[in-house]
Structure formats: structure tokens, C-alpha cells
C-alpha positions as CSV (number, residue, x, y, z in Angstrom):
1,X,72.7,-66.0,-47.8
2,X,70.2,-63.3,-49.1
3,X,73.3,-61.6,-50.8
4,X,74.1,-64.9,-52.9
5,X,69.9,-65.4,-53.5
6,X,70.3,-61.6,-55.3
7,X,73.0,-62.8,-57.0
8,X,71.4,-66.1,-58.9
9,X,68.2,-63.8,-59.4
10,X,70.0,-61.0,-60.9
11,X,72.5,-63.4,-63.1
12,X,69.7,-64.7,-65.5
13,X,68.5,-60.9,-66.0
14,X,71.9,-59.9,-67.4
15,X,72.5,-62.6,-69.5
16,X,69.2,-62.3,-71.0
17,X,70.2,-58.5,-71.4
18,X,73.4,-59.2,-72.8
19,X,72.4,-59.7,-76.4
20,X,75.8,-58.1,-78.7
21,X,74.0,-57.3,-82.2
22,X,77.4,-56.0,-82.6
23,X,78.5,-59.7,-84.0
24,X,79.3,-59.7,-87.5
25,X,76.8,-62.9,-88.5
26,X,73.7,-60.2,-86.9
27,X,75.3,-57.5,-89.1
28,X,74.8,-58.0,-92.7
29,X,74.2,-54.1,-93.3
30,X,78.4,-54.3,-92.2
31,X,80.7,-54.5,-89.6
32,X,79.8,-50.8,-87.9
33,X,76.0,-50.8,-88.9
34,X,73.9,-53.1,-86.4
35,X,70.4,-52.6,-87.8
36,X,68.3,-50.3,-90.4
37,X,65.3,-50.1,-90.1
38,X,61.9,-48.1,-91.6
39,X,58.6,-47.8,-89.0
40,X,55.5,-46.0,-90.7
41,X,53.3,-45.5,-88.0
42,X,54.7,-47.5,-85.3
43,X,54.9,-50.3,-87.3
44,X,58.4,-52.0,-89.0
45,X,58.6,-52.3,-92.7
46,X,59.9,-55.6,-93.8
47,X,63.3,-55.6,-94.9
48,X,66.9,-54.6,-94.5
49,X,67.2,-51.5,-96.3
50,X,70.4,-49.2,-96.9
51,X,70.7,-45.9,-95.3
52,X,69.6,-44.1,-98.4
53,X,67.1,-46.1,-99.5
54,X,65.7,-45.9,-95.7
55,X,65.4,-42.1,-95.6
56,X,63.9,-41.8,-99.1
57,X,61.1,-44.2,-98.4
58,X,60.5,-42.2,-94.9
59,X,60.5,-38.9,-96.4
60,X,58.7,-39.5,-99.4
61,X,55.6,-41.2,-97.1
62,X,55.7,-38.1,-94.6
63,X,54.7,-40.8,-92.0
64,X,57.4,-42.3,-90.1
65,X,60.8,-42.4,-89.3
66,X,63.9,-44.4,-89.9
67,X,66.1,-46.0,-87.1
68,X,70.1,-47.1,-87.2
69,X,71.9,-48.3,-85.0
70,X,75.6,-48.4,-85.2
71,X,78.5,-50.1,-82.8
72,X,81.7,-48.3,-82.5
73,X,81.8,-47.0,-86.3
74,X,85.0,-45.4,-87.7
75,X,85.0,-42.2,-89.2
76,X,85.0,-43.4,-93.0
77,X,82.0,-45.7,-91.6
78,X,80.1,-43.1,-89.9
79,X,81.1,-40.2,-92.3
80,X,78.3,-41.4,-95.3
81,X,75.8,-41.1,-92.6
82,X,76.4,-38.0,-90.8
83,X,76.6,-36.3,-94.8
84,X,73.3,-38.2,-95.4
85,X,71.0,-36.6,-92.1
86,X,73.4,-33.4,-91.7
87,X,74.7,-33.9,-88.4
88,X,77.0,-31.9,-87.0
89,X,80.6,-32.1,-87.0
90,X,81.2,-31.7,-83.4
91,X,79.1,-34.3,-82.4
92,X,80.0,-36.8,-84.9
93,X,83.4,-36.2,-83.4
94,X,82.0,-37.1,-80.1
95,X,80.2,-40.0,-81.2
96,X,83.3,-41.3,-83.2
97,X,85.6,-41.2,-80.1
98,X,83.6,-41.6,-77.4
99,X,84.8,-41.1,-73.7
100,X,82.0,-37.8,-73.3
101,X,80.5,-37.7,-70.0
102,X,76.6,-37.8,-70.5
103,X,75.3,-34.5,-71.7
104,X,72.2,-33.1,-73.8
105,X,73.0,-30.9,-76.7
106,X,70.5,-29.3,-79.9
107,X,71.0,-28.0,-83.2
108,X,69.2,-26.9,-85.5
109,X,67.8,-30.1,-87.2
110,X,69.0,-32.9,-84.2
111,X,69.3,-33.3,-80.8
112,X,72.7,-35.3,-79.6
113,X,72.3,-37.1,-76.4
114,X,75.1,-39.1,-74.5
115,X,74.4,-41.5,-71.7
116,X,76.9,-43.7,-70.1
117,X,75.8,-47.5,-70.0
118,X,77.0,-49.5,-66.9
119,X,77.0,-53.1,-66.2
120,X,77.6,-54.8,-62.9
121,X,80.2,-57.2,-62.8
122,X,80.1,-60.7,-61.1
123,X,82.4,-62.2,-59.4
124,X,82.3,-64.4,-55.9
125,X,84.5,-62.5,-53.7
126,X,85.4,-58.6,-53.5
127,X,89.1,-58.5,-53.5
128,X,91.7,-55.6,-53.5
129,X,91.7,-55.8,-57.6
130,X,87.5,-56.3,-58.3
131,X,86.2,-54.8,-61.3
132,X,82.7,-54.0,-59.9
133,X,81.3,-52.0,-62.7
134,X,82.1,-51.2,-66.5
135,X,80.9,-48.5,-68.4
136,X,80.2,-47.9,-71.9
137,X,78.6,-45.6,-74.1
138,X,75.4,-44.6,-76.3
139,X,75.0,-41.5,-78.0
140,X,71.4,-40.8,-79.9
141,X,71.1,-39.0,-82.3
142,X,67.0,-37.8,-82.9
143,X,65.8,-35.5,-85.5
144,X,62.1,-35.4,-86.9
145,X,62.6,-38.4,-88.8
146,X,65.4,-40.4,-87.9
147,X,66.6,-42.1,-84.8
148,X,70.7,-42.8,-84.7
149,X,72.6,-44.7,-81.9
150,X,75.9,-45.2,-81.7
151,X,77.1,-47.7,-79.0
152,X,80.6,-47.9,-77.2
153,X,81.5,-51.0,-75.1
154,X,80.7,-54.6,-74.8
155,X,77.4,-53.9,-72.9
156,X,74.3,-52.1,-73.2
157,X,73.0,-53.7,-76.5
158,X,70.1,-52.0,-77.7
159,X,68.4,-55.2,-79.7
160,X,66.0,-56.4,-76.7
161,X,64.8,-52.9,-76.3
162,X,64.1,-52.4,-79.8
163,X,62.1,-55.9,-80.3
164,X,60.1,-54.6,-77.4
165,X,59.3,-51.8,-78.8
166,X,58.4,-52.9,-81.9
167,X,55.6,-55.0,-79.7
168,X,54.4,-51.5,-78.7
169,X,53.5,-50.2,-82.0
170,X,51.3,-47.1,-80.4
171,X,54.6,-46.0,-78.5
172,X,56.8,-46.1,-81.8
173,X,53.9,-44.1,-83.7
174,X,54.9,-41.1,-81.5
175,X,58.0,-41.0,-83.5
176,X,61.8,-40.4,-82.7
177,X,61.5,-38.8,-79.6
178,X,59.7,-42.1,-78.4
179,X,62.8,-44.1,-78.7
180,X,64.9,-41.6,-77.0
181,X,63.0,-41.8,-74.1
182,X,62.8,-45.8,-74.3
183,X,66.6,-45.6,-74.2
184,X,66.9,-43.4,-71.0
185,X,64.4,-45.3,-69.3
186,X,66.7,-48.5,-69.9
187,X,69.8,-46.7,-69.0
188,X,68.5,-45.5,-65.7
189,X,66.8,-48.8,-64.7
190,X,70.2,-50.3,-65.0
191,X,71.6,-48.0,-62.7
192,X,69.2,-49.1,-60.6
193,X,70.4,-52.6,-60.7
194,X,73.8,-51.8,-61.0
195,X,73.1,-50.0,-57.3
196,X,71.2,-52.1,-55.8
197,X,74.2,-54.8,-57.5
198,X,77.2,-52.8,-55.4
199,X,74.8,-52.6,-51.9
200,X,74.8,-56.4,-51.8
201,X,78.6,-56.2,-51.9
202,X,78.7,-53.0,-49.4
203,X,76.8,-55.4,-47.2
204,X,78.9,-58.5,-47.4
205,X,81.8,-56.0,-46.5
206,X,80.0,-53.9,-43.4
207,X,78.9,-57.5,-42.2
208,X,82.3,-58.8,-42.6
209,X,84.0,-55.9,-40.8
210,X,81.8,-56.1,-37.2
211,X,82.0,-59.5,-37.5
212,X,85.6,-59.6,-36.6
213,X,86.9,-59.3,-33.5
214,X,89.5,-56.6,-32.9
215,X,92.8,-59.1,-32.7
216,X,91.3,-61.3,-35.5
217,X,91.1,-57.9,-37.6
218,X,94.8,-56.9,-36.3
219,X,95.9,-60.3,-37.6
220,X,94.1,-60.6,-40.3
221,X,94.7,-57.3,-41.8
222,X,98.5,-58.3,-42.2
223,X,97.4,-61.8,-43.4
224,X,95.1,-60.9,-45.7
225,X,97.1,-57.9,-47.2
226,X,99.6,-59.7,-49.0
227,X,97.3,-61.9,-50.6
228,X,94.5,-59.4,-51.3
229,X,91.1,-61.4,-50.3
230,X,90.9,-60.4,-46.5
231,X,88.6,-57.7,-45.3
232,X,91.3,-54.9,-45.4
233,X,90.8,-51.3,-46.3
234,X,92.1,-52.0,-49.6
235,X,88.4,-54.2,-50.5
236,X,86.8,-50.6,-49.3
237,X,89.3,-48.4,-51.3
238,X,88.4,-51.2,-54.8
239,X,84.7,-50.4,-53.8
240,X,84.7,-47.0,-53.2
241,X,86.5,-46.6,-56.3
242,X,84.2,-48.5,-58.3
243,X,81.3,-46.6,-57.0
244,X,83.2,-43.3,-57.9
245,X,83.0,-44.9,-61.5
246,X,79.1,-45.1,-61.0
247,X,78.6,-41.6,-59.6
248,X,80.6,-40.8,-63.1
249,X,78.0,-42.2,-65.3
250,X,75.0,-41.4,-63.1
251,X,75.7,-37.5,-61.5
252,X,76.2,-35.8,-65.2
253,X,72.4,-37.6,-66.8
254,X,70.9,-35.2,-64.3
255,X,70.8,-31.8,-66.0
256,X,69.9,-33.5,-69.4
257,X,67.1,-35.6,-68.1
258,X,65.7,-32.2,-66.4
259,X,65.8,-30.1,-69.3
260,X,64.4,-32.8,-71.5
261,X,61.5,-33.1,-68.5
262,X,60.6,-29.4,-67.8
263,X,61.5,-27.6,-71.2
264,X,59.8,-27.7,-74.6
265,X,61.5,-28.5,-77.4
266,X,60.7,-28.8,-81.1
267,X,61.7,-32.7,-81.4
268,X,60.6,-34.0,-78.5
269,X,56.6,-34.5,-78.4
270,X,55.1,-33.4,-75.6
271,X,53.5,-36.7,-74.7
272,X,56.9,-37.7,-73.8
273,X,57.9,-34.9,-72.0
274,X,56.0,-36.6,-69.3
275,X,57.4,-40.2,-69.2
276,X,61.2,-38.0,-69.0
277,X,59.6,-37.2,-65.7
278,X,59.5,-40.8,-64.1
279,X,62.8,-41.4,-65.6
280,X,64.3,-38.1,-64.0
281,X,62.7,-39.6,-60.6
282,X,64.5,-42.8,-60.6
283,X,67.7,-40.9,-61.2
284,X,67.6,-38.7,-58.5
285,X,66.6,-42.4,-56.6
286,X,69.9,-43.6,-57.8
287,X,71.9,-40.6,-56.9
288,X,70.5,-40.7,-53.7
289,X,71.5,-43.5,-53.1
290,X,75.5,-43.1,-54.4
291,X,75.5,-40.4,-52.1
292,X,74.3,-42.7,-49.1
293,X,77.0,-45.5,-50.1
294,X,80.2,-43.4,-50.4
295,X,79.1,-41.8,-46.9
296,X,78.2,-45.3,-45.6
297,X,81.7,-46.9,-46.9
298,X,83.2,-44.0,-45.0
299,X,81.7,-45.1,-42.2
300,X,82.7,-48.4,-42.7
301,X,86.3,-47.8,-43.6
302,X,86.7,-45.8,-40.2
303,X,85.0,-48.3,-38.2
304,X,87.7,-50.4,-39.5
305,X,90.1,-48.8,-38.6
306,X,89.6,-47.8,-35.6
307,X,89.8,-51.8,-35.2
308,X,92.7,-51.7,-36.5
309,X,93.6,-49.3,-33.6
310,X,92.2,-51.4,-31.2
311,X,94.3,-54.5,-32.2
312,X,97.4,-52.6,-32.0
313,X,96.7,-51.3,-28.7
314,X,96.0,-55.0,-27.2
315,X,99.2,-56.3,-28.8
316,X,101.5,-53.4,-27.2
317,X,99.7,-53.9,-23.7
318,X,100.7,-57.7,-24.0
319,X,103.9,-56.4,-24.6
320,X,104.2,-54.0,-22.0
321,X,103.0,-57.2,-20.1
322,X,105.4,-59.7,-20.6
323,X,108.5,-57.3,-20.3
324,X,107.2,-56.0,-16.7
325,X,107.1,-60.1,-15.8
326,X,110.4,-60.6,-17.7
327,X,111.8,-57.4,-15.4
328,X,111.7,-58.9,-11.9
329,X,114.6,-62.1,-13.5
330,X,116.2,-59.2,-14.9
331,X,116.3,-57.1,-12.2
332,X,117.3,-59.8,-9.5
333,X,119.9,-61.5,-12.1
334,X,121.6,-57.5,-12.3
335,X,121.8,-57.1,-8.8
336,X,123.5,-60.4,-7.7
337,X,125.7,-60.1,-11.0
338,X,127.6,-57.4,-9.4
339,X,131.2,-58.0,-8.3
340,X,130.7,-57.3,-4.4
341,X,132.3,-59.1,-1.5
342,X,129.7,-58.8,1.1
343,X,126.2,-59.4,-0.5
344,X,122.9,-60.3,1.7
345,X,122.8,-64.0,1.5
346,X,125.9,-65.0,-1.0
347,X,127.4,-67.0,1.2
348,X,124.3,-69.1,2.8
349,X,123.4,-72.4,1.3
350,X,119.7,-71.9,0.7
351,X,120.4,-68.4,-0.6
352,X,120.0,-69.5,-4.0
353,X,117.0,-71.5,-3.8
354,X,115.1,-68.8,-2.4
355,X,116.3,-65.9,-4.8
356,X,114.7,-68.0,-7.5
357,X,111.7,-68.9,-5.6
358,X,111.2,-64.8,-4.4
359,X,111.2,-64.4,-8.2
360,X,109.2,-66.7,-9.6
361,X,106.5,-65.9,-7.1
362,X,106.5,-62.1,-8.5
363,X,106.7,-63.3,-11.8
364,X,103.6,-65.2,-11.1
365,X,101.9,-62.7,-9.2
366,X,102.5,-60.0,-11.9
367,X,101.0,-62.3,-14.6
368,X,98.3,-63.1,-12.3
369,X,97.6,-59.1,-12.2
370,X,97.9,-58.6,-15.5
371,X,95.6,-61.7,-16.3
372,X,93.0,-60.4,-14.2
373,X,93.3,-57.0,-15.7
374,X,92.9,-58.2,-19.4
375,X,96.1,-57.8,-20.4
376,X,97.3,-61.2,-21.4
């Protein structure tokens, strides 16, 4: 029940997140090109305004910077661009194809960040075949007066964080490096939702497995393995894969959230070097916590086996049961089957009678033992 109250709360969050500026009628700059815009002290000018137009304006004023953001641009789209602010070649060939693991890299005039966006996926029941989280991309380009983000993926749009930064005008003033940080900080908190996201359903799955009973697991492992939606240990295999896909995205952001905490650096004010502190915290919160999932799935996944076990071990002692009962017939029906003259009682009229009575009272006697026992 609290699982499914987490749930509605954290359903209204995401769609309220999940604003795609990527759509061609919120793209009149083009099809690649999300947003251009020109802040002069924190504040944004009025106006869409080409690329060129954008850093002329910034450059000629001394006092301000200009931001783009782009959604999965082409290399004809994004060549113009990387000409225009000088970027280098290898990382526009990184933020063309995507697929980098998140890193921190400077050159001479830019710094070229990478972060891996994730996004929690809903769905109503874990199964064998659950996508729990997707991934995407953003790459950042920052230099002393420009801010460039490239985004990969149908997540992780970057329009509500820039409207809320434009309401935080004394935060933009700071300049590029500002924005870089506003962006980390939003990556990592949704790792922090995407976490606590995945626990709810590592819950629902531990609470699941010791709820059964060791013949209801036996059973319904085989049941519920052809059709995918029991609590087998291919749900914790889905899960543990999916979190594998997290620790992915989350693990690599480490050493580039450190450096950009602890070491100078020419583009990055050192106001902000401070707030990359608090952000480096909650990443080494999330980590901390993928570490304590996969060992607590482990956990889990054993436990269920070891049901498993259990189950297996009751069926073959029921068997073991009912062919000791089923041996006495067997034994009795063997001995007078043979072809001898002179048998105890073959001749009498009662003999028959009481063969099957002496057997059915040590079938029933066995059971009893066995009953008694646990066995059956």
C-alpha cells in the first residue's frame, strides 16, 4: 500500500518534468535547435535570436553570455555551431553520436561535460521483461560566454530548469558556469528519484519472496515461469539488470563532479565551486545506495532460492513417502505371485482376506508414520 502511495506521488512529478522542447511547434530556430537565448546580467533579452546574431550581441556588451540548447542535432546541423564558438572536433564527435559514458574534459577555450539522464519507468507489475529505467544523454558545453547543451533521448528536457532559472536572475548573473552546475544538480536529484523509484519495486519483490511459503514458491516458480509475472528469479535478474543500467549512469559522474568540486579552474567561478560540493554529496548518497541494492537483491535472489531448494526437498520426501506405502502391496503381491506348490496359507479359505487386511494395516500404519513425521 505505501509502495502504490509513492507511486501516485511520484507520477505527477514526472509528468510535470517531462516537458520535450524538442517538438517541432516549440522549435522555430529549427528542427535540431531547441532554444537561443542572450542573458546580460542574469536577466533574458527578449527575443529569438540566431546563433550569430546571439554571440555578437554578447560579446560586443562584455556582460553576459549566450545559451543554446540543441536535441539530437546532425552533423551538418551542429557543424555551423561548433565553427562559430571553436569547439573541438573530438567532442563535437562525442556530442553528435552520443552513447559516452559521463566524463569531464577541458580545452583551451571550453569545458565538455557528459552526464547520463535517467528516467524511471512506470508500470504496475515487475515482470521478467520490465524496462525499469531509461537513459539518455546531455552533453554541456561552457566556455566564458556561452552555454551549449546537447540532449540525447526522450527524457531529461532542459525547458523547466531553464524557466527556473530565469526566475533566479542573481544565479544566472554568475555566468556559464552557473548553468552547468544547475544541470548537474538536476541530473543527480533524479537519480535520487530514480533510486528511491527502483527500492519501492525491490520491496514489493523481497515482500513478495518471504511471503510465500516454500511449496507455494516450488509451485509457483514453474507456474509463473512460463508466463513471466510470478515472483521467479527471472523478476530479480530484470531488476538487477536494470539497476546495473543505473550504476552505469551514476558510478562514472563521480570523478567529474570531484574535480569540478575540489579543483580550480578558469571557467568555473569559484562561487560555484561550492554548490559542486552538495551535488558531489548526493552522488556519493546515490552510489551508496546502488551498492546496498545489488548486495540486497543478492540477498534476496538467494533467499529465493534456497526456497526453491526447500520445495524440492518436500516434494521428493512425499515421494519417497508414498513409494515406501506403495511397497508393502508390492512386496506382498511379489511374494504370493510366485509359482510354488506349498505356500503358507494358499490353500486356506480366509487366507486371502487376511493378506489384504495384514497389508492394508501397514499401508496405513506407514502413512500414519509418515503423517506424523511431516512427510505427507
Amino acid at each position: 500500500m505505501i509502495s502504490n502511495l509513492r507511486k501516485a506521488v511520484r507520477l505527477p512529478q514526472q509528468r510535470r518534468r517531462g516537458v520535450d522542447l524538442s517538438h517541432p511547434a516549440r522549435s522555430p530556430l529549427g528542427t535540431a535547435v531547441v532554444n537561443c537565448a542572450v542573458y546580460e546580467k542574469g536577466v533574458r533579452q527578449p527575443g529569438d535570436h540566431p546563433a550569430e546574431d546571439a554571440v555578437r550581441r554578447v560579446r560586443e556588451s562584455k556582460d553576459g553570455f549566450v545559451w543554446i540548447g540543441l536535441h539530437e542535432p546532425s552533423e551538418q546541423e551542429f557543424a555551423g555551431i561548433a565553427e562559430l564558438f571553436g569547439l573541438h572536433p573530438l567532442a563535437v564527435e562525442d556530442a553528435v553520436h552520443a552513447h559516452q559514458r559521463p566524463k569531464l574534459e577541458r580545452y583551451d577555450s571550453s569545458l565538455f561535460t557528459v552526464f547520463k539522464t535517467v528516467c524511471y519507468v512506470e508500470h504496475d507489475r515487475l515482470t521478467e521483461t520490465s524496462e525499469v529505467v531509461d537513459t539518455g544523454e546531455i552533453m554541456v558545453f561552457t566556455g566564458a560566454d556561452f552555454v551549449i547543451t546537447v540532449r540525447h533521448g526522450g527524457h531529461g528536457s532542459l525547458g523547466p530548469l531553464r524557466e527556473q532559472l530565469e526566475s533566479e536572475p542573481e544565479q544566472l548573473a554568475v555566468g556559464p558556469s552557473a548553468v552547468l552546475h544547475a544541470i548537474a544538480d538536476l541530473v543527480v536529484d533524479d537519480y535520487l528519484d530514480v533510486a528511491a523509484a527502483v527500492q519501492d519495486d525491490i520491496d514489493d519483490v523481497e515482500s513478495e519472496v518471504f511471503a510465500e511459503s516454500p511449496r507455494r514458491t516450488g509451485s509457483g516458480e514453474r507456474r509463473g515461469g512460463a508466463k513471466g509475472s510470478g515472483t521467479g528469479a527471472g523478476r530479480i535478474y530484470q531488476l538487477k539488470r536494470e539497476l546495473l543500467e543505473l550504476k552505469r549512469a551514476v558510478a562514472p559522474l563521480g570523478g567529474p563532479l570531484h574535480a569540478l568540486a575540489t579543483r580550480p579552474m578558469a571557467l568555473v567561478d569559484p562561487h560555484i565551486t561550492t554548490y559542486f560540493r552538495d551535488v558531489s554529496d548526493h552522488l556519493e548518497r546515490v552510489t551508496e545506495q546502488i551498492t546496498a541494492f545489488d548486495e540486497l537483491l543478492n540477498s534476496i535472489l538467494q533467499a529465493h532460492l534456497a526456497q526453491v531448494t526447500v520445495a524440492q526437498n518436500e516434494d521428493m520426501r512425499r515421494i519417497s513417502a508414498w513409494v515406501a506405502i506403495l511397497a508393502v502391496p508390492t512386496m506382498v503381491c511379489g511374494i504370493y505371485g510366485m509359482n510354488f506348490e506349498h505356500m503358507p496359507e494358499k490353500h486356506w479359505t480366509f487366507g486371502y482376506p487376511l493378506v489384504m487386511a495384514v497389508t492394508l494395516t501397514l499401508c496405513f500404519l506407514i502413512h500414519r508414520g509418515f503423517k506424523r513425521n511431516g512427510w505427507l
